[in-house]
MARFINU-34633 format. One record per residue: x, y, z of N, C-alpha, C in turn. Coordinates in steps of 0.001 Angstrom, whole numbers, plus 500000, padded with zeros to 6 digits. Layout:
% MARFINU-34633
XYZXYZXYZ/...
//
This chain:
% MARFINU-34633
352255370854301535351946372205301058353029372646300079/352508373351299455353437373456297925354374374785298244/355746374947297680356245376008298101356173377298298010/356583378650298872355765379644299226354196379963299133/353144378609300052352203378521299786352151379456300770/351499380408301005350703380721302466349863380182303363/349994379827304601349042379077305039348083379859306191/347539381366305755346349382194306120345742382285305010/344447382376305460343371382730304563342785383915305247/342237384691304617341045385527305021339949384633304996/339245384018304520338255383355304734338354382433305570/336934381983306190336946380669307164336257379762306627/336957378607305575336280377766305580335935376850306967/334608375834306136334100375003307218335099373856307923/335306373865309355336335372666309671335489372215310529/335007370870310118334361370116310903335044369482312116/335976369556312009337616368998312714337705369601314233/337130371487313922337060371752314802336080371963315794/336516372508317174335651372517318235335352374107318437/334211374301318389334159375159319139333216376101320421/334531376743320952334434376991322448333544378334322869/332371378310323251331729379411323689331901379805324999/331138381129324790331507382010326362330527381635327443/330828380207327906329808379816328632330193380148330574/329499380122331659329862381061332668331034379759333390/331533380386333720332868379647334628332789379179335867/332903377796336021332158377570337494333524377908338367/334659377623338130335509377914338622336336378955339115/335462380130338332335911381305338552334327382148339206/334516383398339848333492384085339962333132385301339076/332213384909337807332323385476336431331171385226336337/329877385590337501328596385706337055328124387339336738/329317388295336679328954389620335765328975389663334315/329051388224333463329329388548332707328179387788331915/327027387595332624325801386701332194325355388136331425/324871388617331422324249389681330754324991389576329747/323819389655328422324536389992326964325135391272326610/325945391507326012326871392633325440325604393115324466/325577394548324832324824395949324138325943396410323165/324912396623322021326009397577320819326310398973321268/327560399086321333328140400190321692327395401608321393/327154402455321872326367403979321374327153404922321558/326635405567320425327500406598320407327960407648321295/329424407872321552329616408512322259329548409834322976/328679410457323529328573411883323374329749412712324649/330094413861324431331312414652325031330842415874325044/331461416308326326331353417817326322333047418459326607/333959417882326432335362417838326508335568418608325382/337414418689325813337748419416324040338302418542323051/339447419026322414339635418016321425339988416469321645/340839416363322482341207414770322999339895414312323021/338788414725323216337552413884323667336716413697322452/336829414821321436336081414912320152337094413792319681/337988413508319472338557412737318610338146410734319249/338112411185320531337710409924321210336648409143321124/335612410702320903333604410014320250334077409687319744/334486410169318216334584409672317455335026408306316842/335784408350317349336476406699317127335691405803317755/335162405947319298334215404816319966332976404757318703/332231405592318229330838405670317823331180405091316028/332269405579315596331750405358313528332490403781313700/332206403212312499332361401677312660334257401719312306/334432400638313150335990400053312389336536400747311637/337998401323311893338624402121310977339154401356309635/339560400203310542340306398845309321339058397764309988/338673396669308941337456395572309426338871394374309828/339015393518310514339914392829310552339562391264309972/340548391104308929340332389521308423341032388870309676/339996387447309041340422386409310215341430385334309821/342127385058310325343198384488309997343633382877310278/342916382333309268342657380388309289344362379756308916/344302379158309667345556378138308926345393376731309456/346330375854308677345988373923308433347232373902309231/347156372843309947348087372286310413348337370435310371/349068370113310489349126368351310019349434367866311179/349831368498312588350032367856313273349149368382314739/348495369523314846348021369947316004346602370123315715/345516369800316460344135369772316422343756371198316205/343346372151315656342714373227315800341385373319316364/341524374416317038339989374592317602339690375835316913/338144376242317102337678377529316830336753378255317965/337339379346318299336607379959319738335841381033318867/334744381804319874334033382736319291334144384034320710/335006384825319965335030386033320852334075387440320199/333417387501321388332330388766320904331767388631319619/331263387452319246331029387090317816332212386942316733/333222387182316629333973387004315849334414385396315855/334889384369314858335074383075314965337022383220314598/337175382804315369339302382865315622339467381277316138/340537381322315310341197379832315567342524379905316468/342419378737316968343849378899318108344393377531318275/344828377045318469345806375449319162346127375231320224/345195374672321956345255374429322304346994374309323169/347623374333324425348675373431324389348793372478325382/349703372097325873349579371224327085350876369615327108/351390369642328274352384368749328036352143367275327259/350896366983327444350808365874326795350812365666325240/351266367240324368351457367480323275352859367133323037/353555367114324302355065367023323630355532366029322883/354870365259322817355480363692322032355183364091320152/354367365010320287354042365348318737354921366227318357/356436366692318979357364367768318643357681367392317379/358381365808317580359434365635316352358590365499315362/357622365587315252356517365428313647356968367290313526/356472367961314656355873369378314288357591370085313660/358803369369314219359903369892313982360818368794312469/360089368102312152360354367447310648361262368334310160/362712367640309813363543367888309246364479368838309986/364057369196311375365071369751311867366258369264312763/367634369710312624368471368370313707369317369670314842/369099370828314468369583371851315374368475373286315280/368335373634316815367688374631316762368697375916317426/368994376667317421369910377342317331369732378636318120/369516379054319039368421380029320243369700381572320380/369718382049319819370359383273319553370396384620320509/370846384758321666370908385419322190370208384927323658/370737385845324848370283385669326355370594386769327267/368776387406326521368555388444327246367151387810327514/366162388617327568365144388353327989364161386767327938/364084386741326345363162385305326253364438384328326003/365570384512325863366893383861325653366644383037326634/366706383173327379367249381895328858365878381122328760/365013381662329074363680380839328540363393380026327796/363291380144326581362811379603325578363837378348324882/365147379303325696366123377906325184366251376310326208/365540376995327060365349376077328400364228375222328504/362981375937327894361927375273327893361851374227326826/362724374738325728362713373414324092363542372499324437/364650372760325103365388371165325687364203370688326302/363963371318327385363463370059328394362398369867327581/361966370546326701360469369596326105360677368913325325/361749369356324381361954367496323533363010366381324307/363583366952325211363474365886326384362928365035326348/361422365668327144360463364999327027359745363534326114/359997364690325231359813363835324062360711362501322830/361452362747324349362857361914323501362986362042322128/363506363373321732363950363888320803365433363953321066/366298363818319383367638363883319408367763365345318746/366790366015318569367603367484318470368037368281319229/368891369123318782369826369992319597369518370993320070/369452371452320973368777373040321211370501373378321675/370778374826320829372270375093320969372161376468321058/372635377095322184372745378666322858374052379281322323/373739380820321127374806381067320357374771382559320878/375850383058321393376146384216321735377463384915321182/377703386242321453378808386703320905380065386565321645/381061385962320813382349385997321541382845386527322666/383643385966323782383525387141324563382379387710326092/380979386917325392379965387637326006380159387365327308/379384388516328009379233387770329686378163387251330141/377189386707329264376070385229328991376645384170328787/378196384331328710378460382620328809378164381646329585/378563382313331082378816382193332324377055381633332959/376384382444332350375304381991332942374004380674331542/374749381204330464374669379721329907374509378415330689/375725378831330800376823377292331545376026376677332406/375734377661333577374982377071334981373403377230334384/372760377377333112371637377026332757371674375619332133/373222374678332264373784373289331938373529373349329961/374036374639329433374611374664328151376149374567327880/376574373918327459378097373647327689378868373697326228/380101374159325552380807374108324741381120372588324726/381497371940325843381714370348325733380444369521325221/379282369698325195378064368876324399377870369662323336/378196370563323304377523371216321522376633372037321844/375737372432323088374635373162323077375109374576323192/376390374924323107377149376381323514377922376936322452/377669377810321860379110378291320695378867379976320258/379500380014319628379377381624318746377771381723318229/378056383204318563376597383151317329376720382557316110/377692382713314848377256382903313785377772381664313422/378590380782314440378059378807314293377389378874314474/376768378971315494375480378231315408374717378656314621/374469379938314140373683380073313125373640379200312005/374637379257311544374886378662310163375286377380310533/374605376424311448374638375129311703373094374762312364/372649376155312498370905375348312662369750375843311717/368991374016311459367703374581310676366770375307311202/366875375753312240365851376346312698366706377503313936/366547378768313567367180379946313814366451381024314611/366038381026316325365388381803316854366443383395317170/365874384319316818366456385072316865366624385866317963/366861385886319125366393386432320460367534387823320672/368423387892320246368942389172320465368224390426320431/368486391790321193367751393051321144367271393712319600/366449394160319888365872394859318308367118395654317791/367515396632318426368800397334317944369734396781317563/370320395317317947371369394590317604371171394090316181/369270393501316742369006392856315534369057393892313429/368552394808314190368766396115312875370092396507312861/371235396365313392372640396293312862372903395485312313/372411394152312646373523393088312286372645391369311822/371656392366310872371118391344309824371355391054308693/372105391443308130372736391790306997373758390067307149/374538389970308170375538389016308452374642387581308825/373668387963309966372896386986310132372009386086309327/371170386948307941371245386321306477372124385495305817/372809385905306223374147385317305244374697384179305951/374811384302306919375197382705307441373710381946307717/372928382295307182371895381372307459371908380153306410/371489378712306759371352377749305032370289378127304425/370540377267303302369237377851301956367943376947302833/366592377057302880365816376617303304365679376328305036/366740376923305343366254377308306927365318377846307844/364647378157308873363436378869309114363917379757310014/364072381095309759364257382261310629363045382289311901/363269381776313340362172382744314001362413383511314465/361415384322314990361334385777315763360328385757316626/360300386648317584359713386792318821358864387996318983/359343388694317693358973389687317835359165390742316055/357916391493316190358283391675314572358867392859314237/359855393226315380360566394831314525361181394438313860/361822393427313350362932393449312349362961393410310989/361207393201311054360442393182309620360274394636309525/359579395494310521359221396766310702360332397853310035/361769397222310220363062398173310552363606397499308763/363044396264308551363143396057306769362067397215305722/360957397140306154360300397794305839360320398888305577/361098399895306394361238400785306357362325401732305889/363099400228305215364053400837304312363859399852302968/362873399527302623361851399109301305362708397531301116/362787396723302401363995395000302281362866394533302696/362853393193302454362092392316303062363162391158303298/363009389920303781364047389027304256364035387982302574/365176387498303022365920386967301698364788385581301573/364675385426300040363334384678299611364070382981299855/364747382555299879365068381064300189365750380833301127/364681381458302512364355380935304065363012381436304471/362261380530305506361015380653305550361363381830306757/360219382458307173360198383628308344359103383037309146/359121382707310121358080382381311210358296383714312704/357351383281313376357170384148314921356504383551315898/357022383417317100356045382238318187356552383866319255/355632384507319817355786385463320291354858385687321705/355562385039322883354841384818324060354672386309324591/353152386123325234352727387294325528352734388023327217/354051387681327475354750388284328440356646387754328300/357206388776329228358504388762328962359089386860329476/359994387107329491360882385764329055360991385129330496/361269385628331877361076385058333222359997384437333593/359007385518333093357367384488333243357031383378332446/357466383028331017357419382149330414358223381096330569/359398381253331596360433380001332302359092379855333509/359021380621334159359035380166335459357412379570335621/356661379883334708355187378973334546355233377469334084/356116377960333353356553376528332698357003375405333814/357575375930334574358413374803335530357532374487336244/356389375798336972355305375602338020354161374699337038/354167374784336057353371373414335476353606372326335308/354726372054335697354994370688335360354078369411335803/353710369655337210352768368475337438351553368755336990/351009369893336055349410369621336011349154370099334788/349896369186333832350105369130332342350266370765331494/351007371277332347351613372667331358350713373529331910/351931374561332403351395376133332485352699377402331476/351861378348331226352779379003330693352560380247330676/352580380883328968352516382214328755351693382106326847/350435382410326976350176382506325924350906382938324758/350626382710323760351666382847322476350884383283320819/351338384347320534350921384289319279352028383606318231/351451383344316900352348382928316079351789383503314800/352777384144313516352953384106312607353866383140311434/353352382991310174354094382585309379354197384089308377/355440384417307845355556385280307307356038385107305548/356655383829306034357407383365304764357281381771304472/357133381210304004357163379492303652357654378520302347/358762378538302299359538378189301126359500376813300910/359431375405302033358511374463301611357152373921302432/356613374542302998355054374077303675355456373793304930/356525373918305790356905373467306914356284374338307611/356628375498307495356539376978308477355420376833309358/354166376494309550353122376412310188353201375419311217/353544374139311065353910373005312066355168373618312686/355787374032312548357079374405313048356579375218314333/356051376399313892355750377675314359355325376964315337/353839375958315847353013376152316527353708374954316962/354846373663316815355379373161317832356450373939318779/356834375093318086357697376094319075357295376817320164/355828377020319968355241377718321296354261376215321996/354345375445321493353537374269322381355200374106323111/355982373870322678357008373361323491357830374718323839/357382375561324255357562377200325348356650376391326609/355411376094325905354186375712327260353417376556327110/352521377236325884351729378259325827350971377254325957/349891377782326818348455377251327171347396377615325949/347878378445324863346892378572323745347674379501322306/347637378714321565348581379803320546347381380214319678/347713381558318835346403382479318222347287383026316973/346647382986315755347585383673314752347238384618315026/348162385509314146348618386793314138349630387152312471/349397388157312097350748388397311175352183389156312156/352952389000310909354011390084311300354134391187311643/353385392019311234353242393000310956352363393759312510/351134393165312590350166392912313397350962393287314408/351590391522314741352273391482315930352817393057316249/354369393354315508355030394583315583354087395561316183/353346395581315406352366397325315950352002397119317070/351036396020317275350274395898319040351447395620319812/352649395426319730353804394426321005354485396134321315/355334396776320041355671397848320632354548399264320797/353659399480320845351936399981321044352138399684322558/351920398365323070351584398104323901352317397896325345/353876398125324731355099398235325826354589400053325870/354732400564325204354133401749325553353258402321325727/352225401296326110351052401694326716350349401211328356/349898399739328306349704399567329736350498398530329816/351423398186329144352059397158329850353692397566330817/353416399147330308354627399687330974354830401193330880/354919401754329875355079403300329750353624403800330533/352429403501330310351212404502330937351131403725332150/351457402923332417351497402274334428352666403488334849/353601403761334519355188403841334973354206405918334981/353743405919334035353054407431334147352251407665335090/351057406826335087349937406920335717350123406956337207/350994406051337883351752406278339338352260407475339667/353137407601339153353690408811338865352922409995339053/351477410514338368350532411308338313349762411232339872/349368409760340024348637409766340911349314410131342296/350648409324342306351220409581343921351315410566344365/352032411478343110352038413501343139350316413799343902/349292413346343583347876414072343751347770413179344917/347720412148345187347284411855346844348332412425347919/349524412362347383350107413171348066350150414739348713/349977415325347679349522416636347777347973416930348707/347343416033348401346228416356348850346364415435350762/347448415397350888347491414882352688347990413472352770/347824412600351473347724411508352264349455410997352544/349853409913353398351466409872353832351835409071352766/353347409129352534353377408928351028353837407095351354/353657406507352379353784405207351843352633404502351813/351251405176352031349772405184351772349560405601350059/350123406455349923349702406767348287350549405929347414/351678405423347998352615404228347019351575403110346751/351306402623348239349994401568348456349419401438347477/348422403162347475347017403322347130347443403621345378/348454403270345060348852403571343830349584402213342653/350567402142343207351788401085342563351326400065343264/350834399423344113350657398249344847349202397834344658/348344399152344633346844398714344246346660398185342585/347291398786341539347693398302340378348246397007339990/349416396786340795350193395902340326349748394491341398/348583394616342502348509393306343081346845393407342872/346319393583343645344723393438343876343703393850342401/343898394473341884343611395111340617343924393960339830/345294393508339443345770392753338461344883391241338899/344947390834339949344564389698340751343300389666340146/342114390935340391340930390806340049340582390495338684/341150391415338025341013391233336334341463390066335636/342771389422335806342841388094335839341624387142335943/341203387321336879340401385512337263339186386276337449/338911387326337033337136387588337167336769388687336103/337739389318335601337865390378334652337591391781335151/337460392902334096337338393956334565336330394606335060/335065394232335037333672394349335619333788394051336876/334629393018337157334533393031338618335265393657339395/336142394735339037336785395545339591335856396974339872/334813397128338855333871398185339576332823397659340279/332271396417340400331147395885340875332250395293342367/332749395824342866333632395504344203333171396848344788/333164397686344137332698399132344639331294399569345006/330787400174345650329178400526346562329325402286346740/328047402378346432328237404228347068328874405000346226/329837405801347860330684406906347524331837405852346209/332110405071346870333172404324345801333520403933344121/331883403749344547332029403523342762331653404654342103/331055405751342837331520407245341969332861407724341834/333603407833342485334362407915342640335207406673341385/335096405759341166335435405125340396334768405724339357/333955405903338565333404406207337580333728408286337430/333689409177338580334788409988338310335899409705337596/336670408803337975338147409008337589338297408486336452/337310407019335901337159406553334654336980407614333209/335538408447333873335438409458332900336176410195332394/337089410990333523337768412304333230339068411328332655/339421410351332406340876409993332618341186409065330899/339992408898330680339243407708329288339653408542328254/339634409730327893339621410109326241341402410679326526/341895411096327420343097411824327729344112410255327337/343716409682328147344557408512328124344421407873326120/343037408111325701342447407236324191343861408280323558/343912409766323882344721410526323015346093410251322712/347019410071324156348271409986323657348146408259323392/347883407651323560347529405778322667347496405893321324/346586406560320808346039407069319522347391407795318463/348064408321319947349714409057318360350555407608318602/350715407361319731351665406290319903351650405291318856/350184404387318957349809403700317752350117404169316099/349338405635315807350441406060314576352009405930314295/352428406624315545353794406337315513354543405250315479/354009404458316323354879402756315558354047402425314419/352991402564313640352470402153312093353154402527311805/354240403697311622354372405053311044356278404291310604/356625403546311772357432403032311560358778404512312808/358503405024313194358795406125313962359295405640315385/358756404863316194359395404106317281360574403255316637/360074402597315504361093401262315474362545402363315197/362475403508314040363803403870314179364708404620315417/363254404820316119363679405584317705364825405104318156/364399403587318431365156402960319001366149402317318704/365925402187317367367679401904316558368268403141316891/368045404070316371369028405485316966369600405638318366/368246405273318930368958404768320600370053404469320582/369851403562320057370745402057320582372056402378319864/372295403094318648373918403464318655374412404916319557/373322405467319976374042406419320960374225405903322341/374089404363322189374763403724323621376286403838323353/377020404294322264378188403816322235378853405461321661/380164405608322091380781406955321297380930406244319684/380277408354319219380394408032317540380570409682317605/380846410085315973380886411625315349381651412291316656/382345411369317954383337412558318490382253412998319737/381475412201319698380085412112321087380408411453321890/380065411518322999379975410672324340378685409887324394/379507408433324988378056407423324925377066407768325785/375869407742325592374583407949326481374018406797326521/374185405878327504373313404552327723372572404779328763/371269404673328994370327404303329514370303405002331368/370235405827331919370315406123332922369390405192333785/369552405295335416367989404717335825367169405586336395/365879404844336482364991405537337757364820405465338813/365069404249339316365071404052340776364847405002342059/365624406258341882366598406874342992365525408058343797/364372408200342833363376409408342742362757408695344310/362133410217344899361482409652346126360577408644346132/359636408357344976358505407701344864358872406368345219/360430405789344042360541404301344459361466404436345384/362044405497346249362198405003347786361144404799348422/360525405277348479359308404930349252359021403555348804/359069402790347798358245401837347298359527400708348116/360845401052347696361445399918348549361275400194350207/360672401101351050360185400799352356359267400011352527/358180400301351330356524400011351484356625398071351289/357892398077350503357927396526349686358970395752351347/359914396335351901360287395890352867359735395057354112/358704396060354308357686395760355513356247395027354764/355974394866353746354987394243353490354518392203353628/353681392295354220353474391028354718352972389958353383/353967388740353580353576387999352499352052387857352066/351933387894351040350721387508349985349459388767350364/350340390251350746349635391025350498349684391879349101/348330391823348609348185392189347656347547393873347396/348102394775348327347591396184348494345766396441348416/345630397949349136344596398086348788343635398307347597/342172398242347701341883398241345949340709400017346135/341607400845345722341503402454345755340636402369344501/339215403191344744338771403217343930339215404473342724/339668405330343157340039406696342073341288405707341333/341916405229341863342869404401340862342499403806339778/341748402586340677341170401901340012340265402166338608/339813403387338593338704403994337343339804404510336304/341142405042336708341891405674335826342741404154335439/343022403485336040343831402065334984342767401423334356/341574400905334808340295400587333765340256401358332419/340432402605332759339842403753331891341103403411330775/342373403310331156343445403197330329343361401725329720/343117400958330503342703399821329550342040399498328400/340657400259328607339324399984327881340393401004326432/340372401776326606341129402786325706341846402396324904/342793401308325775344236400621324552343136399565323900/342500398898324034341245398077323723341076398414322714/340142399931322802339313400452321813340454400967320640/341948401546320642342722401471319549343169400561318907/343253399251319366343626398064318953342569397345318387/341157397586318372339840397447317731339312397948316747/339955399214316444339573400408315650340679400011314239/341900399595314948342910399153314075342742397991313785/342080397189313828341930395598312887342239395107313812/342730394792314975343505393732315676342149392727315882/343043391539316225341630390342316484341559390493317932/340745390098318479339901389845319708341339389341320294/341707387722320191342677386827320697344283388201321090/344278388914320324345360389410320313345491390547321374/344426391815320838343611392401321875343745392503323208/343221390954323703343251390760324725344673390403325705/345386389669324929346631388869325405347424390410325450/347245391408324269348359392085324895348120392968325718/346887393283325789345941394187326807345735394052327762/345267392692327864345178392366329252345935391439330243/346019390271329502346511388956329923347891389141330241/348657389218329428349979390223329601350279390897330787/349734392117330714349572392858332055349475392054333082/348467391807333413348263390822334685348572389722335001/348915388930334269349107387921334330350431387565334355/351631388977333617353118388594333693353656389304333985/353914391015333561354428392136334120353786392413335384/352669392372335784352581393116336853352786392604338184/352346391112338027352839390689339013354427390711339823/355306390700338529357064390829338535357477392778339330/356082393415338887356212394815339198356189394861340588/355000393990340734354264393809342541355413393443342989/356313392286342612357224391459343782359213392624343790/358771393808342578360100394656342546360101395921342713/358461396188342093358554397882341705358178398233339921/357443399200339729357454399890338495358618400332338012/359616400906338692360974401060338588362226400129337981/361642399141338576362921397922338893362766397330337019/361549397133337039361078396996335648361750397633334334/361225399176334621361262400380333747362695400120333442/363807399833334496365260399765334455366091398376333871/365285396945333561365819396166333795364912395476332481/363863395819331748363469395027330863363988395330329716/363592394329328676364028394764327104364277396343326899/365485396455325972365967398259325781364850398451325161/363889397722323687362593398503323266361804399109324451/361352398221325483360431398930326102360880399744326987/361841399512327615362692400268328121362932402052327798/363105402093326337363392403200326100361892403697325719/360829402731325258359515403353325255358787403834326476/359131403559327576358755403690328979358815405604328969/360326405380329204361439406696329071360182407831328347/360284407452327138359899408625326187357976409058326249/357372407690326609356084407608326743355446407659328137/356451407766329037355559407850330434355270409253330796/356335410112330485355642411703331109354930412207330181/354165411599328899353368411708328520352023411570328863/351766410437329523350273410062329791350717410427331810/351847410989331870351504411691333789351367413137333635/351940413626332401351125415566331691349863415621331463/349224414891330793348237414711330113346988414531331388/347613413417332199346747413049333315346510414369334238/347437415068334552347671415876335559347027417117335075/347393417527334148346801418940333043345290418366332772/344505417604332330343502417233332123342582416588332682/342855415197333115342333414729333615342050415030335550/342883415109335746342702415520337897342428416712337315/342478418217336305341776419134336665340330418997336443/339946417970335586338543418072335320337741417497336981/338355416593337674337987415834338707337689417001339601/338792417953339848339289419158340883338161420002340400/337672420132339280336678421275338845335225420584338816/334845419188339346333825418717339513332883418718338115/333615418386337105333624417883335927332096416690336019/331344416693335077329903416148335762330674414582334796/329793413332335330330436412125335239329660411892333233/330520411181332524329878410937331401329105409456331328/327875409604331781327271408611331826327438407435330429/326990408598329686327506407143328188328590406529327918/329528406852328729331146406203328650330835405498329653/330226405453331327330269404265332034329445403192331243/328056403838330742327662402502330348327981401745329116/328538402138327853329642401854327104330563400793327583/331341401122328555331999400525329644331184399328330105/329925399157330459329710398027331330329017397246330104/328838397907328705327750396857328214328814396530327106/330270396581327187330949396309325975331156394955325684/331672394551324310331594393016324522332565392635324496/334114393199324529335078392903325295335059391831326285/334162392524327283334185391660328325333871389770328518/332809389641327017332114388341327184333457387802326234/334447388531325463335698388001324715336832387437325998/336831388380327186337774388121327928337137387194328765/335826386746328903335714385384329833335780384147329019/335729383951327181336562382807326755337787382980326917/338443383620327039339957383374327122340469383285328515/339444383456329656339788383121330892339840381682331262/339014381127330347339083379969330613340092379211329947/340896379905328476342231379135328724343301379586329265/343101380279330333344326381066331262345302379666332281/346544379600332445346901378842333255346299378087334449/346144377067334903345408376973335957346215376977337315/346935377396336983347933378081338250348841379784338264/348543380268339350348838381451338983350343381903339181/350958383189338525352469382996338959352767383467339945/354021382512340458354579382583341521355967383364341802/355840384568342110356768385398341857357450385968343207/358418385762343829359003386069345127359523387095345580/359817387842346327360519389090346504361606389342345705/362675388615345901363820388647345409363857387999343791/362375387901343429362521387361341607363553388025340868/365204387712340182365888388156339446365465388004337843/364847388966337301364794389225335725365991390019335163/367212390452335917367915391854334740369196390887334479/368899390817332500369377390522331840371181390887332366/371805389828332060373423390048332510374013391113332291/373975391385331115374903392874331185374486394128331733/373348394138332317372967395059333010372948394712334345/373095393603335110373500392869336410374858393133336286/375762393014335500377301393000335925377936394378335559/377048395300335065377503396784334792377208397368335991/376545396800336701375931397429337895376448397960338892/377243396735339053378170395964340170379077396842340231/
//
């Protein structure tokens, strides 16, 4: 490929090469709700106020943005082509028996250079040894941190050592590998790119995990320096779940964490093989393009939506109202944080979201379809600014601003990050989590249950409205959720999370959760409390969407083992483990 070729198209030419995978029914799973064909959506009708007028609206007029589809060639990995809800999306397969094709997909590289160990840090630098391991590869996977750091220490006992070469400064290793993952925090990363450019070589490949740093260029009119390529292999859950699938796959040819990938930049035709041997050798069970850009909006969108800020709300809302209304509060933790984060997540996973109301009979599934209704356009509303607000470029500087008022400046006192823990709710949750009997997965409450559906379908329908593809959609909507945060929530707490993950989402939690528990509480439970009549065209909207026939192809490339996450699972990044102390 010729240099700065791009290797997306908007168009799909014909690839006879590829396969493709329809939404055929799953014998392995119980996914006979999803035989019925998908109905074109109708228009929405409301008798609500504005949150709800703005909500028809968007469900009923077509696509705000139409979304191109995004083809690319690869020379070393088979492409397939799946068809979600009619749309035709290409993806790459993964699986251990790919690993022997690394050193083609990593041509010309002799150091990879894994930059930081916080979240996907320990991961990702763990999973590319042992996979070109595998592959009896002589490249280097080399862990570069800042002088000083207190990630050395746990480097070390991840068997990275200053004595083999796999251990040094950041900005050696930078400027000693062709291939440059960038894993440090977004805030670090918007201080201190300027330096990280600069020790990079001419024709090196910058990756990223994540696209604020394009977002936080952007927004001061930079783009990254033109002689180095920009790639993104961006697994679609945090960095513990993408170690620890990985390892639980080992005997049954790779489990992992799905992965999107971008090429952003390509200075000689490499960037594409690169990209998609970096998430085959993570252990993504399916990689899906994506742009840069893309990525950015749906990843921080979606930390502040259900993958953490509107869960961390929605509990919050609900425990206050079962509580109040009698029930004992380590019943409403249950019927709340535990019904979410185990039985709920469990269901939607391996049968999807239809089968979380078709579990319901009677009084129940009104009651489910109550709470769906009143809870659907409230929840579409604050999604709907959020989403502006990171287009807008408005989160990404949030959190750079954050992130230097972690430290004294102008004659201020540092403000870093308080926790949540301490509030009655997650005492209660560490009693409820104490006494709970292995491999219980809480009860499945139907009023819950209609208001996290309802918040789902919602982040769905903004991420649909906005161009996003199906593949993407889903992974960060759903698959994500269930499949990596929530389970880590189930085995700690909504809390433990809120306190201990990446500072982006972290501080999006913070700012976006008593948003959607106001909103819920002011709107939604009063409409319930005032016997608010049910909006029939939103349940059936709901059951005839074609979402659903999108999320049973992609169930079928879901891990075939599920994660295994223990009480005592440790995710908090070191410096927040040893500040603790």
């Amino acid at each position: 490929m010729a240099a700065a070729t791009l290797p997306f198209s908007p168009s799909i030419p014909p690839s006879p090469s590829s396969e493709t995978l329809k939404g055929t029914a799953l014998k392995h799973l119980n996914l006979a709700f999803f035989s019925s064909t998908a109905k074109s959506l109708r228009a929405l009708k409301t008798t609500r106020g504005r949150g709800s007028a703005l909500g028809a609206r968007m469900a009923s007029e077509t696509a705000l943005k139409t979304p191109f589809l995004l083809d690319f060639e690869t020379s070393v990995f088979k492409k397939d082509a799946i068809s979600l809800a009619d749309r035709d999306e290409f993806i790459v397969r993964g699986g251990r028996d790919l690993f022997k094709l690394l050193p083609d997909a990593f041509n010309g590289i002799k150091q990879i250079g894994v930059i930081g160990w916080g979240s996907q840090g320990p991961a990702q630098a763990q999973n590319l040894r042992d996979s070109l391991a595998e592959a009896k590869s002589d490249i280097v996977v080399k862990v570069g941190l800042r002088k000083g750091s207190r990630s050395f220490a746990e480097a070390r006992a991840a068997g990275f050592t200053e004595e083999n070469g796999t251990l040094g400064d950041i900005y050696e290793t930078i400027s000693g590998s062709d291939l440059v993952l960038l894993l440090i925090s977004d805030a670090a990363q918007a201080d201190n790119y300027e330096k990280i450019f600069s020790c990079m070589k001419p024709n090196s490949i910058l990756g990223l995990s994540h696209g604020f740093l394009l977002g936080h260029l952007q927004s001061m009119g930079l783009d990254f320096p033109k002689n180095i390529s920009v790639i993104a292999v961006c697994p679609k859950g945090m960095g513990p779940s993408v170690r620890r699938l990985y390892v639980q796959g080992k005997e049954i040819n790779g489990a992992g964490i799905n992965s999107s990938f971008a090429v952003h930049q390509d200075v000689d035709g490499r960037a594409t093989n690169v990209a998609l041997g970096w998430s085959v050798a993570l252990g993504s069970p399916f990689t899906f393009a994506t742009t840069l850009e893309q990525e950015y909006k749906s990843d921080i969108f979606g930390e502040r939506g259900i993958l953490l800020g509107a869960v961390h709300g929605i509990v919050e809302s609900l425990f206050r109202r079962f509580t109040e209304h009698g029930m004992s509060e380590d019943l409403a933790y249950k019927n709340t944080v535990e019904c979410i984060t185990g039985i709920i997540s469990k269901i939607i996973s391996t049968q999807g979201m239809l089968a979380v109301y078709n579990s319901f009979s009677g009084e129940d599934k009104k009651e489910f379809e109550k709470a769906y209704s009143a809870s659907y356009y409230p929840c579409m509303e604050i999604l709907y600014e959020c989403y502006e607000d990171v287009a807008a470029g408005s989160e990404i500087r949030s959190v750079v601003l954050a992130g230097r008022r972690f430290y004294e400046k102008e004659g201020l006192p540092a403000f870093p990050m308080g926790k949540i823990d301490q509030t009655r709710m997650w005492k209660v949750g560490e009693r409820v989590r104490s006494t709970r009997p292995a491999g219980d997965l809480g009860p499945l409450h139907p009023f819950t249950a209609g208001v996290y559906v309802a918040l789902m379908m919602a982040q769905i329908e903004i991420l649909r409205k906005k161009g996003h593809s199906y593949s993407e959609i889903i992974n960060e909507s759903v698959i994500e959720s269930v499949d990596s945060l929530n389970p880590f929530m189930h085995a700690r707490g909504v809390s433990f999370m809120v306190d201990n993950c990446s500072t982006t989402a972290r501080l999006g939690s913070r700012k976006w959760a008593p948003r959607f528990d106001y909103i819920l509480t002011q709107q939604a439970l009063v409409a319930v409390e005032n016997d608010a009549p049910i909006n029939g065209d939103l349940i059936s909207n709901f059951l005839s969407d074609p979402v659903h026939g999108a999320i049973e192809v992609c169930a079928q490339l879901r891990p075939t083992v599920d994660i295994s996450v223990p009480p005592d699972a440790d995710f908090v990044r070191p410096e927040l483990r040893q500040s603790s102390n």
